[in-house]
N, C-alpha and C positions, 0 to 999 in steps of 0.2 A: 504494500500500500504506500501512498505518498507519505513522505513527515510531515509535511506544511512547512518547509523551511523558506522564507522567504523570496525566492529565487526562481524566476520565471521559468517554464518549460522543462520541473523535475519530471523525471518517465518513472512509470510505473517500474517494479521487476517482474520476472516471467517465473511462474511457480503455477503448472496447470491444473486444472482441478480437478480431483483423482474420483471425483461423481461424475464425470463427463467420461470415462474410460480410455484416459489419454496416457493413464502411465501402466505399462507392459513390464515385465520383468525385467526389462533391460533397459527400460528408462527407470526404475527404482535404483537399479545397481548403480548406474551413472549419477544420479543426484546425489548419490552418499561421497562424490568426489568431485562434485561441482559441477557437474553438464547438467542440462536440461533442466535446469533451474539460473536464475543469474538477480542481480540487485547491482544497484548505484551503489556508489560511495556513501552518500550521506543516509542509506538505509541499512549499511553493512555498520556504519557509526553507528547510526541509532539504534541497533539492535544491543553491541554492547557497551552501549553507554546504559541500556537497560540493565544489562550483568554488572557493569560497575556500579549501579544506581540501586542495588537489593531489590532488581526486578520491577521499579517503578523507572517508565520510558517518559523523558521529558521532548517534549518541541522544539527542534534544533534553532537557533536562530543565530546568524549575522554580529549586528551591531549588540554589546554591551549597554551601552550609554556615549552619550553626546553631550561635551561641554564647551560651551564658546570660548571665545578669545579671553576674558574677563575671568575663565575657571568656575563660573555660572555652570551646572547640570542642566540640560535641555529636554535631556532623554534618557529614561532607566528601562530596562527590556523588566519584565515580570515574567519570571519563569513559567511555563505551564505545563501541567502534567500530560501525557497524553495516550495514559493507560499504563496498565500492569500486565504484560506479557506472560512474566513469570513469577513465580513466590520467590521472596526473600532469601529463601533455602537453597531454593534451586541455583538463582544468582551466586549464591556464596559458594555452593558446592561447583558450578563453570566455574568459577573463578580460581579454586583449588586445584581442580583438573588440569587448567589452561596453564599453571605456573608452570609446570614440567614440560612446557615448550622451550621457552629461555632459560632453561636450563642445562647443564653440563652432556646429561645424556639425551635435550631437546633439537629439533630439527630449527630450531634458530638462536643456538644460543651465541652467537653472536649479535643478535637483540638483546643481549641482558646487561645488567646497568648494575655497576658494584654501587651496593648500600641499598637497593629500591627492589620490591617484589614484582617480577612483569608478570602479567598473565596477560596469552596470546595467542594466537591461531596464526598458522603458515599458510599460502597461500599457493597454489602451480595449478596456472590452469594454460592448457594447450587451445592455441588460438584456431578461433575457426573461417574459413573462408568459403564463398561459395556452397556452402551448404555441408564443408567437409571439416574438419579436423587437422591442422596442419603439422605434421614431423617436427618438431624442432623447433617451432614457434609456439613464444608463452606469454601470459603476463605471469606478474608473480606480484604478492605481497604479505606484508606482514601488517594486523591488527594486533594492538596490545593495551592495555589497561594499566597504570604506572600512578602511584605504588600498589597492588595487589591488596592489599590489608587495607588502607585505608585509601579506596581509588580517587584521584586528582587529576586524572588526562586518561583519554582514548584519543592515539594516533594511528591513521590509517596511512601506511603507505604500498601504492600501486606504481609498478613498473612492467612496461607497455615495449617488448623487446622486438623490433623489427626484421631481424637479423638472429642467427642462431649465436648461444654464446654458450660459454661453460657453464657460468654462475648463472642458470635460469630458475633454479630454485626459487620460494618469497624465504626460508630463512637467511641463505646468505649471500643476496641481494637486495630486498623491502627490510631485512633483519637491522642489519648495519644501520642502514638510512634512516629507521624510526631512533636506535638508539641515541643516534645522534642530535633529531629533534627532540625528543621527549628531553636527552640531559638538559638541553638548552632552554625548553620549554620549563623544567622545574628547579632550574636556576631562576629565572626570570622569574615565577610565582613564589620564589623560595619554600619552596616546599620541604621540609627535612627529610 
């Protein structure tokens, strides 16, 4: 479904609906690895921004606040809820699961950030053209949740490889690249 995120022209994602008889054995298989399903960016956010949030999913939005020249406030965004996905439990128990990614023996533990708990999900998905599935051709990324225990950022990072490369993996490709924003991101909010 859409978020409502202020921004013209969000597309739906594609998730068929299994009363219509559209998913066959081998479209079940395939969705447990990403085909025949797919979402935006700022719906694969909002999903765990729900896990980081104890299952309560807020309204993505833009602008914070707007202050004039003067240091005047103009503008406060009001958070809004916009629904409960999951229970509380459930959140906390993905979020347990999810740390053993950026972890030593996880498929992105070069996403992991000394002193901060990540939980996260890798990403490899084989791109498709013309109707088909391309060899060698992937995006990748890595979402993650930072710090784990007490969540302060979901970063989603997506890379869009045109070209075959070694590194097509999302942990040690999108892995890197989050770690990098999220340190810099929880510098800047000082986050401890």
């Amino acid at each position: 479904q859409l978020t409502g995120v202020e921004l013209p022209g969000e597309q739906y994602g594609i998730l068929p609906n299994p009363r219509k008889r559209m998913w066959d054995k081998a479209s079940q298989s395939r969705a447990a690895i990403g085909q025949f399903v797919a979402v935006t960016g700022i719906q694969l956010v909002s999903a765990y921004q729900a896990i980081a949030n104890d299952g309560l999913r807020m309204k993505p939005y833009l602008v914070d606040r707007i202050v004039d020249a003067d240091g005047v406030e103009t503008f406060r965004h009001i958070p809004e809820p916009a629904g409960r996905p999951i229970s509380a439990k459930t959140a906390r128990t993905m979020r347990e699961v999810m740390l053993g990614v950026a972890s030593p023996q996880g498929t992105a533990r070069r996403a992991a950030i000394r002193g901060y708990s990540v939980a996260g999900k890798t990403g490899t998905a084989q791109k498709a053209l013309n109707g088909r599935y391309q060899d060698g051709l992937y995006r990748a990324s890595f979402c993650g949740i930072v710090p784990a225990v007490n969540p302060q950022l979901v970063v989603l990072v997506t890379l869009d490889f045109d070209a075959r490369t070694r590194f097509h993996q999302g942990g040690n490709s999108a892995g890197p690249v989050f770690k990098r924003i999220a340190m810099a991101s929880l510098r800047y909010l000082m986050v401890p």
